[in-house]
N, C-alpha and C positions, 0 to 999 in steps of 0.2 A: 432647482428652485421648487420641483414640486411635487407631492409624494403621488403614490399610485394605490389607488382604493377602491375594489372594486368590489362591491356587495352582490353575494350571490341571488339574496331573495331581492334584489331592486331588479333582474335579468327580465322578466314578465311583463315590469308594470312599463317599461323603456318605449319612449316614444318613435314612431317612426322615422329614420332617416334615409329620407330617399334617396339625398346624394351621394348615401353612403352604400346600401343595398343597389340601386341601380342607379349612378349614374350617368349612365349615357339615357336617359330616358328622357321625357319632354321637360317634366317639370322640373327634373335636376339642369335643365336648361335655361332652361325661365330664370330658377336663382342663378346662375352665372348669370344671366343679363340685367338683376339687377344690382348683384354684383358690383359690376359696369356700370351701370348708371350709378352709383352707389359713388361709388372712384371717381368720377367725373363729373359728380352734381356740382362742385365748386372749382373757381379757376385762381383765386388766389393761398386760399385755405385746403390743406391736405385733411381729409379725415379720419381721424385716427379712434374717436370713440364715437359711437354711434348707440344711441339709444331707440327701443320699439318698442311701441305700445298700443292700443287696441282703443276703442271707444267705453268698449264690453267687454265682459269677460265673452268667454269660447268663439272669438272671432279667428284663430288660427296666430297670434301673435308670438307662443310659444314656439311654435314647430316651425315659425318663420327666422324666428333668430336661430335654433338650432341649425336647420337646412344652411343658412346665411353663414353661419361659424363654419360649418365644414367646406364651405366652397373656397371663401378666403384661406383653409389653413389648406385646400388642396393647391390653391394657386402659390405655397411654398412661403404666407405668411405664418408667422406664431401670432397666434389668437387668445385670447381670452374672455371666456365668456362670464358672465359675473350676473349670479340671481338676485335681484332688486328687486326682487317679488317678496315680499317681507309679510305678506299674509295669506298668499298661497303660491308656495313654491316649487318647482316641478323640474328646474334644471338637472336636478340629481337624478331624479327617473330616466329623464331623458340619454344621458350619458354614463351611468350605468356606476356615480359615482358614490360615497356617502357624503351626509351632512348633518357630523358633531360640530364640526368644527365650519364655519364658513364668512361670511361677510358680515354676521352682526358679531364674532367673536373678535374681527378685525377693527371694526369699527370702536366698539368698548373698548381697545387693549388689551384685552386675553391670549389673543393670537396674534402672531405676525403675519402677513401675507405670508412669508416663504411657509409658513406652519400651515397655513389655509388652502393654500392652492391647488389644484390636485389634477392630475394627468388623466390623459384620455386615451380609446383604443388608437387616436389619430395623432402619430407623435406632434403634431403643429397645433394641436389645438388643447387648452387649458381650462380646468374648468375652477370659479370659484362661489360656490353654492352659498344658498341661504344662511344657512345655521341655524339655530334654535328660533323661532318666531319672539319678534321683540315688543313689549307694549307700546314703543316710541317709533314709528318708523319713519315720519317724516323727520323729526328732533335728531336723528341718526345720520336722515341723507344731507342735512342741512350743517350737521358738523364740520368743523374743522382736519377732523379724524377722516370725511371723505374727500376733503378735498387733496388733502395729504394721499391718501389713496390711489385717488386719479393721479397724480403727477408720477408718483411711481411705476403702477402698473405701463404708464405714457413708455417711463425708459423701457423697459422689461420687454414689452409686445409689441409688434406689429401692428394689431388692430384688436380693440376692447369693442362690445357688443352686452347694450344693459337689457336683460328682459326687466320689464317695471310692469307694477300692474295696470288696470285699464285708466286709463289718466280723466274717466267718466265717474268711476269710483270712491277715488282718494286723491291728494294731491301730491303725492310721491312723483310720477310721471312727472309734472307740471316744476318741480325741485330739481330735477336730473336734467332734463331737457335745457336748463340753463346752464349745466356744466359740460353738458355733450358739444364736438363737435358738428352734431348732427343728429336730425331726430325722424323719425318712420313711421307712421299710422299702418296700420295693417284693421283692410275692414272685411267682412266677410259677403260675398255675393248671394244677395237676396238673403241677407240677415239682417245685415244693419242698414236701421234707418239712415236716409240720407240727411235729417235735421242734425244727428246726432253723430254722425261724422262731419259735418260741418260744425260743431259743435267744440267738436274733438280736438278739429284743425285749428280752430279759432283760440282755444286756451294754450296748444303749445305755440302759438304765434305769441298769444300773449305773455305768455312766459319768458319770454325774450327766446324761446329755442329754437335751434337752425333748423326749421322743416326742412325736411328735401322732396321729400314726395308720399305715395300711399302706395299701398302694395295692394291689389285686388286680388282675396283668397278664393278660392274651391270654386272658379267660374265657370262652368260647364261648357264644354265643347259640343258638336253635334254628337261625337259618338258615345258620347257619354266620358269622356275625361276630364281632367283636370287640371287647371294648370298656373299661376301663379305671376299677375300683370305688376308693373311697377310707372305709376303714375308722377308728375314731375307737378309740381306744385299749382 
Protein backbone atom coordinates (compact mmCIF):
# COMPACT_ATOMS: atom_id res chain seq x y z
CA UNK A 1 0.00 0.00 0.00
CA UNK A 2 2.88 2.23 0.54
CA UNK A 3 5.85 3.45 -1.28
CA UNK A 4 9.24 3.98 0.39
CA UNK A 5 10.80 7.62 0.27
CA UNK A 6 13.52 8.55 1.87
CA UNK A 7 15.26 11.98 1.40
CA UNK A 8 18.70 12.22 2.01
CA UNK A 9 18.97 16.03 2.72
CA UNK A 10 15.51 15.72 5.09
CA UNK A 11 18.36 13.09 7.53
CA UNK A 12 19.65 16.39 9.59
CA UNK A 13 16.51 18.46 9.96
CA UNK A 14 14.63 14.71 11.55
CA UNK A 15 13.14 15.14 14.85
CA UNK A 16 14.16 13.24 17.83
CA UNK A 17 12.76 9.82 18.46
CA UNK A 18 13.43 8.72 21.80
CA UNK A 19 11.45 5.64 21.55
CA UNK A 20 13.32 4.82 18.89
CA UNK A 21 16.99 5.65 19.89
CA UNK A 22 16.59 4.71 23.36
CA UNK A 23 13.76 2.93 24.39
CA UNK A 24 14.20 1.44 27.40
CA UNK A 25 14.70 4.96 29.00
CA UNK A 26 12.21 6.97 31.24
CA UNK A 27 10.48 8.97 28.93
CA UNK A 28 10.22 6.21 26.27
CA UNK A 29 8.17 5.00 29.32
CA UNK A 30 6.09 7.52 30.13
CA UNK A 31 4.76 7.18 26.26
CA UNK A 32 3.95 3.54 26.93
CA UNK A 33 1.94 4.65 29.85
CA UNK A 34 0.18 6.91 28.05
CA UNK A 35 -0.12 4.61 25.54
CA UNK A 36 -2.21 2.71 28.22
CA UNK A 37 -4.17 5.20 29.25
CA UNK A 38 -4.78 6.12 25.72
CA UNK A 39 -6.29 2.30 25.10
CA UNK A 40 -8.25 2.45 28.20
CA UNK A 41 -9.73 6.18 28.36
CA UNK A 42 -13.08 4.68 27.03
CA UNK A 43 -15.01 1.32 28.05
CA UNK A 44 -17.55 1.21 25.29
CA UNK A 45 -15.82 2.91 22.37
CA UNK A 46 -12.41 1.43 20.93
CA UNK A 47 -10.00 4.08 19.74
CA UNK A 48 -8.95 3.86 16.66
CA UNK A 49 -8.15 7.60 15.48
CA UNK A 50 -6.81 9.94 17.87
CA UNK A 51 -6.23 13.52 17.17
CA UNK A 52 -3.24 16.02 19.23
CA UNK A 53 -2.97 19.29 19.42
CA UNK A 54 -1.36 22.06 21.57
CA UNK A 55 -2.84 25.38 22.77
CA UNK A 56 0.40 27.03 21.10
CA UNK A 57 2.56 26.44 18.80
CA UNK A 58 6.12 24.97 20.30
CA UNK A 59 4.35 23.28 23.27
CA UNK A 60 5.99 19.72 22.29
CA UNK A 61 2.70 18.41 20.27
CA UNK A 62 4.76 17.26 17.23
CA UNK A 63 7.24 15.15 18.94
CA UNK A 64 4.26 13.78 21.10
CA UNK A 65 2.40 12.11 18.33
CA UNK A 66 5.69 11.01 16.67
CA UNK A 67 7.04 9.27 20.08
CA UNK A 68 3.02 8.04 20.45
CA UNK A 69 3.20 6.46 16.58
CA UNK A 70 6.30 4.42 17.44
CA UNK A 71 5.19 2.92 20.67
CA UNK A 72 1.81 1.68 19.29
CA UNK A 73 3.52 0.40 16.06
CA UNK A 74 6.20 -1.11 18.52
CA UNK A 75 3.32 -2.86 20.45
CA UNK A 76 2.73 -4.73 16.86
CA UNK A 77 -0.03 -2.32 15.65
CA UNK A 78 0.05 -0.81 11.92
CA UNK A 79 -0.10 2.82 12.45
CA UNK A 80 -0.53 5.70 10.56
CA UNK A 81 0.36 8.97 11.04
CA UNK A 82 -1.23 11.74 8.87
CA UNK A 83 0.13 15.62 8.91
CA UNK A 84 -3.05 17.91 9.44
CA UNK A 85 -0.80 20.62 9.97
CA UNK A 86 -1.60 22.17 6.69
CA UNK A 87 0.45 25.39 7.55
CA UNK A 88 3.29 24.15 9.11
CA UNK A 89 4.10 20.93 8.55
CA UNK A 90 6.99 18.80 9.92
CA UNK A 91 5.90 15.16 9.93
CA UNK A 92 8.10 14.56 7.08
CA UNK A 93 11.24 15.81 8.83
CA UNK A 94 10.41 13.88 11.48
CA UNK A 95 10.32 10.47 9.83
CA UNK A 96 12.78 11.07 7.30
CA UNK A 97 10.03 10.89 4.54
CA UNK A 98 9.27 13.34 1.40
CA UNK A 99 6.22 15.45 0.78
CA UNK A 100 5.15 15.96 -3.07
CA UNK A 101 2.67 14.10 -2.70
CA UNK A 102 0.59 14.00 0.60
CA UNK A 103 -2.80 14.69 2.27
CA UNK A 104 -3.93 17.77 0.36
CA UNK A 105 -3.10 15.89 -2.96
CA UNK A 106 -5.51 13.23 -1.43
CA UNK A 107 -7.96 15.32 -0.42
CA UNK A 108 -8.26 17.35 -4.14
CA UNK A 109 -8.30 13.95 -6.04
CA UNK A 110 -4.86 13.99 -7.45
CA UNK A 111 -3.61 11.31 -5.46
CA UNK A 112 -5.03 8.18 -4.01
CA UNK A 113 -4.16 7.32 -0.63
CA UNK A 114 -2.35 4.08 -1.84
CA UNK A 115 -0.17 6.87 -4.12
CA UNK A 116 0.25 8.98 -0.86
CA UNK A 117 1.23 6.92 1.78
CA UNK A 118 4.62 6.31 2.52
CA UNK A 119 6.66 3.77 4.66
CA UNK A 120 8.90 4.22 7.49
CA UNK A 121 12.24 2.88 8.96
CA UNK A 122 9.51 1.06 11.35
CA UNK A 123 7.82 -1.52 9.21
CA UNK A 124 4.40 -0.97 11.56
CA UNK A 125 4.23 2.41 11.12
CA UNK A 126 2.93 4.66 8.14
CA UNK A 127 3.39 7.95 7.39
CA UNK A 128 1.02 10.31 5.32
CA UNK A 129 2.41 13.94 5.13
CA UNK A 130 1.27 17.25 4.26
CA UNK A 131 1.82 17.80 0.71
CA UNK A 132 2.03 21.00 -0.89
CA UNK A 133 0.43 23.82 1.64
CA UNK A 134 -3.19 24.57 0.50
CA UNK A 135 -5.05 28.18 0.66
CA UNK A 136 -8.20 26.20 2.05
CA UNK A 137 -7.43 24.29 4.94
CA UNK A 138 -10.32 24.06 7.08
CA UNK A 139 -12.73 23.92 3.52
CA UNK A 140 -10.38 20.64 2.90
CA UNK A 141 -10.75 19.00 6.49
CA UNK A 142 -14.47 19.75 6.31
CA UNK A 143 -14.85 17.92 3.11
CA UNK A 144 -16.45 15.04 2.02
CA UNK A 145 -13.17 13.86 0.52
CA UNK A 146 -11.99 13.49 4.47
CA UNK A 147 -14.33 11.99 5.71
CA UNK A 148 -14.26 9.31 2.92
CA UNK A 149 -10.53 9.24 4.05
CA UNK A 150 -11.07 8.49 7.68
CA UNK A 151 -13.33 5.58 6.87
CA UNK A 152 -10.69 3.98 4.76
CA UNK A 153 -7.55 4.66 6.44
CA UNK A 154 -10.26 3.11 9.62
CA UNK A 155 -9.96 -0.55 7.40
CA UNK A 156 -6.34 -0.34 6.46
CA UNK A 157 -4.71 0.57 10.25
CA UNK A 158 -4.69 -0.28 13.42
CA UNK A 159 -4.50 3.02 14.91
CA UNK A 160 -4.44 6.77 12.76
CA UNK A 161 -2.77 9.67 14.90
CA UNK A 162 -3.68 13.49 13.44
CA UNK A 163 -0.88 15.98 14.18
CA UNK A 164 -3.24 19.42 13.62
CA UNK A 165 -2.11 22.58 14.49
CA UNK A 166 -2.43 24.47 17.75
CA UNK A 167 -6.46 24.48 18.00
CA UNK A 168 -5.58 28.30 19.71
CA UNK A 169 -4.54 29.39 16.18
CA UNK A 170 -6.92 28.16 13.46
CA UNK A 171 -9.85 26.24 13.66
CA UNK A 172 -8.68 23.07 11.90
CA UNK A 173 -8.00 21.27 15.33
CA UNK A 174 -11.54 22.24 16.41
CA UNK A 175 -13.00 20.41 12.59
CA UNK A 176 -10.89 17.04 13.32
CA UNK A 177 -11.67 16.66 16.74
CA UNK A 178 -15.29 16.01 15.86
CA UNK A 179 -14.25 13.29 13.55
CA UNK A 180 -11.70 11.69 15.99
CA UNK A 181 -12.34 9.05 18.13
CA UNK A 182 -10.47 10.80 20.52
CA UNK A 183 -8.61 14.01 21.09
CA UNK A 184 -5.15 15.09 23.40
CA UNK A 185 -3.98 18.57 24.52
CA UNK A 186 -0.46 18.47 24.95
CA UNK A 187 0.69 21.68 27.08
CA UNK A 188 4.10 22.46 27.77
CA UNK A 189 5.43 22.80 31.62
CA UNK A 190 6.07 26.41 32.66
CA UNK A 191 5.06 27.50 29.15
CA UNK A 192 1.75 27.50 28.74
CA UNK A 193 -0.61 29.56 30.34
CA UNK A 194 -3.04 28.00 32.42
CA UNK A 195 -6.02 30.32 31.07
CA UNK A 196 -5.09 29.19 27.73
CA UNK A 197 -5.00 25.70 28.25
CA UNK A 198 -8.24 25.93 29.79
CA UNK A 199 -9.08 27.52 26.94
CA UNK A 200 -7.84 24.93 24.72
CA UNK A 201 -9.79 22.19 26.65
CA UNK A 202 -12.84 24.20 26.65
CA UNK A 203 -13.14 24.53 22.50
CA UNK A 204 -12.40 20.95 21.88
CA UNK A 205 -15.17 20.04 24.30
CA UNK A 206 -17.09 22.42 22.51
CA UNK A 207 -16.40 21.02 19.31
CA UNK A 208 -18.25 18.06 20.35
CA UNK A 209 -14.55 16.25 20.45
CA UNK A 210 -13.88 13.10 22.64
CA UNK A 211 -11.09 14.66 25.07
CA UNK A 212 -9.49 12.08 26.84
CA UNK A 213 -6.84 13.88 28.62
CA UNK A 214 -3.66 16.31 28.43
CA UNK A 215 -0.18 15.15 28.22
CA UNK A 216 2.29 17.37 30.56
CA UNK A 217 5.47 18.10 28.40
CA UNK A 218 9.36 18.84 29.30
CA UNK A 219 8.49 18.66 33.31
CA UNK A 220 11.48 18.65 34.99
CA UNK A 221 12.56 16.15 37.47
CA UNK A 222 15.10 16.99 40.36
CA UNK A 223 17.92 15.76 38.31
CA UNK A 224 17.40 17.64 35.73
CA UNK A 225 15.33 15.18 33.43
CA UNK A 226 12.53 14.89 31.67
CA UNK A 227 9.68 13.16 31.23
CA UNK A 228 6.22 13.06 29.74
CA UNK A 229 2.73 12.97 32.18
CA UNK A 230 -0.66 12.10 30.74
CA UNK A 231 -3.54 13.74 32.62
CA UNK A 232 -7.34 12.26 32.43
CA UNK A 233 -9.82 14.76 31.90
Amino acid sequence: MARKKFGSQLRNLSRNLITMTNPKSPVSEQYRTIRTNIQYSTVDQKIKTLMVTSSNPMEGKSTTVANLAVVFAQQGKKVLVIDADMRKPTVHYTFRVENIVGLINVLSKEASIDQAIQSTENENLFVLSCGPIPPNPAELLESEAMNDLLDSVKEHFDFVIFDTPPILAVTDAQILANKCDGTVLVIHSGKTEIDLAQKAKDMLVDANGKYLGVVLNAKKQQLGQHYYYYGGK
